[in-house]
C-alpha positions in Angstrom: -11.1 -1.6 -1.0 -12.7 -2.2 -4.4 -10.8 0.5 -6.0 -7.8 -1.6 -5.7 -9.4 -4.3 -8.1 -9.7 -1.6 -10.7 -6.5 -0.4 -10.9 -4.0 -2.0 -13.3 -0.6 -3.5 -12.0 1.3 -0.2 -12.8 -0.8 1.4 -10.8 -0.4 -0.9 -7.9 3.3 -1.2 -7.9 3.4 2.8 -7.7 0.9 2.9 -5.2 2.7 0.1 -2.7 5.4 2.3 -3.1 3.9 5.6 -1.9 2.5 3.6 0.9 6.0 2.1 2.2 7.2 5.5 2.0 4.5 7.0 4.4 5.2 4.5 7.0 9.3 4.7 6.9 8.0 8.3 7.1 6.1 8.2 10.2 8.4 6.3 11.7 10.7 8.6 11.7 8.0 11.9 11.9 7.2 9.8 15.4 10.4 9.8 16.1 10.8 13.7 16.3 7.1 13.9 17.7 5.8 15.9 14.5 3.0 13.4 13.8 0.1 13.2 15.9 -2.0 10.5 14.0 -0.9 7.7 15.4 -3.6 5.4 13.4 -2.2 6.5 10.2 1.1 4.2 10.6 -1.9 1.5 11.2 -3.9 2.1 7.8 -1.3 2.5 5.7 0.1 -0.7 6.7 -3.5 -2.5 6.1 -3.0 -0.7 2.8 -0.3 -2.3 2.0 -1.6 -5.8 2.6 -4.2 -5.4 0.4 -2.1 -3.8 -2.0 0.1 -7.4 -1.7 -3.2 -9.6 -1.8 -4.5 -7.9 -4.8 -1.0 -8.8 -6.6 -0.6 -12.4 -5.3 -4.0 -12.9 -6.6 -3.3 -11.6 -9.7 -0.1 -13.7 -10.2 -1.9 -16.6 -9.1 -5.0 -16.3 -11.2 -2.6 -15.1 -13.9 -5.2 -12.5 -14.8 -4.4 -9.0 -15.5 -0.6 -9.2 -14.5 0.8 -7.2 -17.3 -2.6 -5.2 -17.8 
């Protein structure tokens, strides 16, 4: 996901957030059977972890933290 590179930290906190919230929400969506995507608990999850890679390689490069 190269989009995720060009988005400023911000961005990327917001974002992580929206994504956590759509898996707690199909876990519970699954839960009453109204979802019928079951890959979209899977993407949003890989989402995620490049969400978390993108920051961690931020911090640890220290560019573009506060940016």
């Amino acid at each position: 996901m190269k989009e995720i590179k060009k988005i400023n930290a911000e961005d990327l906190v917001k974002l992580l957030a929206e994504k956590r919230e759509a898996v707690r929400a199909f876990r519970f969506d699954i839960a009453g059977s109204a979802k019928k995507n079951v890959k979209a608990k899977m993407t949003a999850r890989k989402e995620i972890a490049r969400i978390l890679t993108e920051e961690n390689l931020r911090k640890s490069t220290g560019a573009n933290v506060n940016a």
